[in-house]
GUPARO-951510 format. One record per residue (C-alpha): residue number from 1; x, y, z; residue in three letters. Coordinates in pm, 1 decimal. Layout:
! GUPARO-951510
@k = NUM px = X py = Y pz = Z r = ALA
...
//
This chain:
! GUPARO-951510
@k = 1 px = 0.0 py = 0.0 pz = 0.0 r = UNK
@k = 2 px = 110.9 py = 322.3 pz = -93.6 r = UNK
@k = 3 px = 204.2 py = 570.1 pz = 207.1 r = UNK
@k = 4 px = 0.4 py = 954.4 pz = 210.1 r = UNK
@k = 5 px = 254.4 py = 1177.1 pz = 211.5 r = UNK
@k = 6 px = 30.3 py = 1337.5 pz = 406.2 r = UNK
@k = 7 px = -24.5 py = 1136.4 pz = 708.9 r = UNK
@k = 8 px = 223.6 py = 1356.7 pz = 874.9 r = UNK
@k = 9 px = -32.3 py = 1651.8 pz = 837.5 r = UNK
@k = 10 px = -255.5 py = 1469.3 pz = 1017.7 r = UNK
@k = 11 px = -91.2 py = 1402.1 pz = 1314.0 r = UNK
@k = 12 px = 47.9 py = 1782.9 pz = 1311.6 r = UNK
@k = 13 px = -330.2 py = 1935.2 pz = 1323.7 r = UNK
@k = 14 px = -461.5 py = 1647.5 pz = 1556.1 r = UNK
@k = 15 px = -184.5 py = 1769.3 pz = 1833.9 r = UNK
@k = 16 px = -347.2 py = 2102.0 pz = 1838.8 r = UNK
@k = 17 px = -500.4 py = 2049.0 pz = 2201.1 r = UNK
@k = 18 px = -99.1 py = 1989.3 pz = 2337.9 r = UNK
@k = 19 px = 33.6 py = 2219.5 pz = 2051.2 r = UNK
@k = 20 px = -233.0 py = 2495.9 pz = 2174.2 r = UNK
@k = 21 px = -54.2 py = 2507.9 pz = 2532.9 r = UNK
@k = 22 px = 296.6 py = 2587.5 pz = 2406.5 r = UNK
@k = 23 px = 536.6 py = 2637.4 pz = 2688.4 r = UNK
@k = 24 px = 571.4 py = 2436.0 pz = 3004.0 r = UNK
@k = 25 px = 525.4 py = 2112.8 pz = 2963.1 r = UNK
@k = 26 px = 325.5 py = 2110.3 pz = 3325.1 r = UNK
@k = 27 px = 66.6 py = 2359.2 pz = 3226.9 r = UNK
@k = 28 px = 4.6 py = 2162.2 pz = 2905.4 r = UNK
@k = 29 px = -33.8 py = 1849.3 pz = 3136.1 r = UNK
@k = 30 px = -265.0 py = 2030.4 pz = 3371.3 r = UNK
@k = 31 px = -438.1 py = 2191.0 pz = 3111.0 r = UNK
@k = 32 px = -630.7 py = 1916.3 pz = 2952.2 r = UNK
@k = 33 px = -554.5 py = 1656.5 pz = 3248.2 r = UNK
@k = 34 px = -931.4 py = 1755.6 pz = 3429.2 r = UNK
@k = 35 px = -864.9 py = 1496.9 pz = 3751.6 r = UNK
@k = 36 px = -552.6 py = 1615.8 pz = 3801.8 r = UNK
@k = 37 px = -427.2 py = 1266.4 pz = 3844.0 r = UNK
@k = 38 px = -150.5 py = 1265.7 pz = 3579.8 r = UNK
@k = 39 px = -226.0 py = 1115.1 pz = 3287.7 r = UNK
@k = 40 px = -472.3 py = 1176.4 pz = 3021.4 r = UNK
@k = 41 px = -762.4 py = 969.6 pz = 2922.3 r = UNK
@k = 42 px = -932.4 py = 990.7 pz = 2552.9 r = UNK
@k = 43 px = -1233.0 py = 1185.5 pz = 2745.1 r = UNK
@k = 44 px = -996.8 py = 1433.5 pz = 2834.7 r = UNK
@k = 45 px = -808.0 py = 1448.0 pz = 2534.6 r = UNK
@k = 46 px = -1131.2 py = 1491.2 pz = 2352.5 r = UNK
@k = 47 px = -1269.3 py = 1731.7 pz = 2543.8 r = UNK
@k = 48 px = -955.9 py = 1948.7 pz = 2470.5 r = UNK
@k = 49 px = -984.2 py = 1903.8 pz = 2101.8 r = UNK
@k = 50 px = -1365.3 py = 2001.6 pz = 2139.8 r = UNK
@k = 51 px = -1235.5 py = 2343.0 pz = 2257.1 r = UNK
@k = 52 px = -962.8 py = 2390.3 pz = 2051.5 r = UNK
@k = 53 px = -1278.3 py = 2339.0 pz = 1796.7 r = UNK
@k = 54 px = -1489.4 py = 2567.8 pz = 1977.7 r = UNK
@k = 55 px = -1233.7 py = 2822.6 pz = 2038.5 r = UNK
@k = 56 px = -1153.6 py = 2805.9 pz = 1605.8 r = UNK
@k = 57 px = -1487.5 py = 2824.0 pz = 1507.2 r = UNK
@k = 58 px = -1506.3 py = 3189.9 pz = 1523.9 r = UNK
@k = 59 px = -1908.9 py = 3209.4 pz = 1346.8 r = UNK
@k = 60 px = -1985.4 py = 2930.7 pz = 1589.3 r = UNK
@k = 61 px = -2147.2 py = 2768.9 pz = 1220.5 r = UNK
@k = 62 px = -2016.7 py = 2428.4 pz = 1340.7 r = UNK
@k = 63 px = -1700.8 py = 2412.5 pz = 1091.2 r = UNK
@k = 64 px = -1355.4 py = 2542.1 pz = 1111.0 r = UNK
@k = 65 px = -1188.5 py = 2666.4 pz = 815.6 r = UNK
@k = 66 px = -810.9 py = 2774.7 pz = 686.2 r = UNK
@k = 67 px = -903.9 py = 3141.0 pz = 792.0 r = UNK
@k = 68 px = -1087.5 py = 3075.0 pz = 1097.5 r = UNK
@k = 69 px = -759.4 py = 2875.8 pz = 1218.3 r = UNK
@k = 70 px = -542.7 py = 3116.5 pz = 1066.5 r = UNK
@k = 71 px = -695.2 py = 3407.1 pz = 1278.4 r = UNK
@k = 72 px = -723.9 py = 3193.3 pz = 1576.2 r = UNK
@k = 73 px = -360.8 py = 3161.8 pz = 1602.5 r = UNK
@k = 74 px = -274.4 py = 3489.1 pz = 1499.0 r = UNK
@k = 75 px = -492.0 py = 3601.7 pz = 1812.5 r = UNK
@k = 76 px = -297.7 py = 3399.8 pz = 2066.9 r = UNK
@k = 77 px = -9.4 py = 3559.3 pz = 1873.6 r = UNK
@k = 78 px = 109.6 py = 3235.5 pz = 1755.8 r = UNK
@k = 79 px = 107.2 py = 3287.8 pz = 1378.5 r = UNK
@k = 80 px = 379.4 py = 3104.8 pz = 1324.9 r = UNK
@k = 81 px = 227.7 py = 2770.9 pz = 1415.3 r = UNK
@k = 82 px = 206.7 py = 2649.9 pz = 1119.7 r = UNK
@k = 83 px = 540.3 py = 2752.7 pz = 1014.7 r = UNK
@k = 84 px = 662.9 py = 2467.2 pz = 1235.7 r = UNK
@k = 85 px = 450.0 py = 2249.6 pz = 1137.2 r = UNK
@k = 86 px = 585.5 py = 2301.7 pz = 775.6 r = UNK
@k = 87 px = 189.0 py = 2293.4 pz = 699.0 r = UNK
@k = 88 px = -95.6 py = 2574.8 pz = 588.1 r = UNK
@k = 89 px = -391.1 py = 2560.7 pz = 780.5 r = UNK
@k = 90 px = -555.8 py = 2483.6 pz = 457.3 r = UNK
@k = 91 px = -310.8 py = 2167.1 pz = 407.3 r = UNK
@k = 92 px = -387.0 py = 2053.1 pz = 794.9 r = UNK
@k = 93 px = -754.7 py = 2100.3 pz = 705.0 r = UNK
@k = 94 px = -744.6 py = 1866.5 pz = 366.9 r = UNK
@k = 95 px = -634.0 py = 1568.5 pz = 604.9 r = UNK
@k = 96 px = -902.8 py = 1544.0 pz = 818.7 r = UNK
@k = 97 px = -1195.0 py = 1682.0 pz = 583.0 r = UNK
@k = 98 px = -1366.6 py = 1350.8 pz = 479.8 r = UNK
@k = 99 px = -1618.6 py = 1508.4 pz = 254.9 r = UNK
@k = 100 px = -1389.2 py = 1758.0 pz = 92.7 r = UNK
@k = 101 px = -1585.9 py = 2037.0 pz = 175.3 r = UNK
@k = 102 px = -1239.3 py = 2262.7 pz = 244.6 r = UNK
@k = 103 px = -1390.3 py = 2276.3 pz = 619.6 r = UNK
@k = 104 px = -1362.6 py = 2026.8 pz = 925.3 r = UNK
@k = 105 px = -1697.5 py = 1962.0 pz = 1109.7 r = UNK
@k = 106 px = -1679.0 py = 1896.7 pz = 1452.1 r = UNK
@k = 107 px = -1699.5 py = 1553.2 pz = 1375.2 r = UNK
@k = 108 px = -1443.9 py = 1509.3 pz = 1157.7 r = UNK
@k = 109 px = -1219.1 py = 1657.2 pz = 1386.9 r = UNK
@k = 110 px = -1364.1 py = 1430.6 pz = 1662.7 r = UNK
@k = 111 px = -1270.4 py = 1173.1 pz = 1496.1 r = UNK
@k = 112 px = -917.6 py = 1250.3 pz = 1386.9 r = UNK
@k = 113 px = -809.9 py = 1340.4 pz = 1784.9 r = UNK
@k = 114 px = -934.2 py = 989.5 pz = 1856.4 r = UNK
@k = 115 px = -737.7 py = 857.4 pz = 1605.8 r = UNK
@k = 116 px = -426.7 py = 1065.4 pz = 1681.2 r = UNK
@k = 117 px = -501.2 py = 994.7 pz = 2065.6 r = UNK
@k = 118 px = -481.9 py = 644.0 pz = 1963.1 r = UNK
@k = 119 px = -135.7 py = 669.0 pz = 1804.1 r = UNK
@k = 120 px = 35.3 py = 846.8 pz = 2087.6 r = UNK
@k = 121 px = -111.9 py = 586.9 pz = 2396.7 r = UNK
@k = 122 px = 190.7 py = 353.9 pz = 2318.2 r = UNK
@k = 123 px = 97.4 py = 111.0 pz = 2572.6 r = UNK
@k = 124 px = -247.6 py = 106.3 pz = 2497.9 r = UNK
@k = 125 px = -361.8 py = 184.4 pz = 2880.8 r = UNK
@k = 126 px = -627.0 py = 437.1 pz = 2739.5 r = UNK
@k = 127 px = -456.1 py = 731.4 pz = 2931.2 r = UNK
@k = 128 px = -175.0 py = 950.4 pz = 2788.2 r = UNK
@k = 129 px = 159.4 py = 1014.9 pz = 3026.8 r = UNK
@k = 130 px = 323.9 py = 1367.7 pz = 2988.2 r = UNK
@k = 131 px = 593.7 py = 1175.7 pz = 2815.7 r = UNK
@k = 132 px = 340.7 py = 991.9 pz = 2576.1 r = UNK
@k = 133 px = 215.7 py = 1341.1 pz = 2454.5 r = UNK
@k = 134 px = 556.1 py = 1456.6 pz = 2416.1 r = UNK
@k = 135 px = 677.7 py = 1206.9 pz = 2247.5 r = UNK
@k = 136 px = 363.4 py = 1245.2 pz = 2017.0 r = UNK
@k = 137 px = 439.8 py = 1585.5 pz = 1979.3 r = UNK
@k = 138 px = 840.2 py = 1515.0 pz = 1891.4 r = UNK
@k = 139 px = 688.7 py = 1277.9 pz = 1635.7 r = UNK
@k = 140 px = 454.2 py = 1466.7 pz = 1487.6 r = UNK
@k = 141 px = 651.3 py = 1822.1 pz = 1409.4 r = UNK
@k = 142 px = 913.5 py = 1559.8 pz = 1288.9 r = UNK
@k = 143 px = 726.5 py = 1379.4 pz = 1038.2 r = UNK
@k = 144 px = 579.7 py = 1732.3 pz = 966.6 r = UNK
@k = 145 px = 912.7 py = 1893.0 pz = 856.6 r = UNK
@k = 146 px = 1086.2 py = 1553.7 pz = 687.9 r = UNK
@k = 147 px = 742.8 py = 1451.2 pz = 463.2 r = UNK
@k = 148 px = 640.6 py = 1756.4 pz = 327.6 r = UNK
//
């Protein structure tokens, strides 16, 4: 089977939750780690992608779209974001947009953080370690800047 030279876009815009919280790696930890016991579970994880989704969908029309993200990381004065992803917004989008509509639903993008959440549990427990979203991170802005 032939590889998508795009995969690694996928895993790029599906770390947004732990991209979003830039800096130290405790506050990204406690950020989307609700119980405070650690780890994070795919209910957690989700429910940071859900705002990250929330917070991007600036005309609250239940899609996100290259300038929606675009201006949502400009506003946290992070435009270059996707400069180190090596990745428009608009490329990021493409991945995870399963009807090709140039926008991701909330849906689609529920789906894709599952599926990225997935990937970075290495042991399978179900919960994701500090060093598990790290590493997922590493891995992703790696793949990011060697495939495209």
């Amino acid at each position: 089977m032939k590889r998508n030279p795009m995969i690694p876009a996928l895993g790029a815009l599906l770390m947004l939750p732990a991209l979003a919280m830039a800096g130290d790696k405790a506050a990204k930890m406690d950020k989307m780690d609700a119980n405070h016991d650690g780890t994070v579970t795919s209910a957690e994880h989700a429910a940071g992608a859900q705002q990250m989704f929330t917070a991007m969908d600036a005309n609250k029309d239940g899609y996100v779209t290259a300038a929606e993200m675009d201006a949502h990381w400009a506003a946290k004065g992070k435009e270059g974001q996707a400069d180190k992803m090596k990745l428009s917004s608009a490329d990021k989008i493409k991945e995870i947009d399963t009807d090709g509509d140039g926008r991701i639903s909330a849906a689609e993008h529920a789906a894709g953080s599952a599926k990225m959440f997935a990937r970075m549990d290495t042991d399978g427990d179900g919960k994701l370690t500090a060093a598990e979203l790290q590493a997922g991170h590493d891995k992703a802005m790696k793949q990011a800047s060697n495939g495209m």
